[in-house]
C-alpha positions, 0 to 999 in steps of 0.5 A: 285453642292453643293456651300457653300451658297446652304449647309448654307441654307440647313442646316438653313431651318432644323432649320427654320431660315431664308436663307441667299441670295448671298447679304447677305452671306458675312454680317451674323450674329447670327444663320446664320454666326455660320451655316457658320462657321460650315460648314467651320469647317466641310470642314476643318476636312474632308480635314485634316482627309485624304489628301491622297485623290485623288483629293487633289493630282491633286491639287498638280500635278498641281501646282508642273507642274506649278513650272516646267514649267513656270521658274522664272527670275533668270533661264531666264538669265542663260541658263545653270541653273537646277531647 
């Protein structure tokens, strides 16, 4: 699977700088830290161009069933209450 540390190192051997390593990833600068925020960048525009798709919309399942079933403390005092 592809993580965001494996596509900035993949993207900065193409350019023949030097990979960033786990320690590193957080504290780069130059080349590195704009390859990072290109990807970053480039996630962000994929998602936002079509959020119809279908594992966005799991997500969303899942969270909206989380709402349902886990009631907050006001609906635990009163029984009779409708989410």
């Amino acid at each position: 699977m592809a993580t965001y540390l494996n596509l900035s190192n993949e993207l900065l051997r193409e350019l023949n700088e030097v990979v960033l390593t786990s320690a590193t990833f957080s504290s780069a600068i130059g080349i590195q830290a704009h390859v990072k925020d290109s990807i970053n960048r480039a996630y962000l525009d994929i998602v936002n161009e079509e959020p119809q798709w279908p594992f966005w919309l799991l997500r969303l399942v899942v969270q909206l069933i989380l709402c349902m079933v886990i009631p907050t403390s006001k609906q635990l005092q009163e029984p009779g209450t409708i989410y």
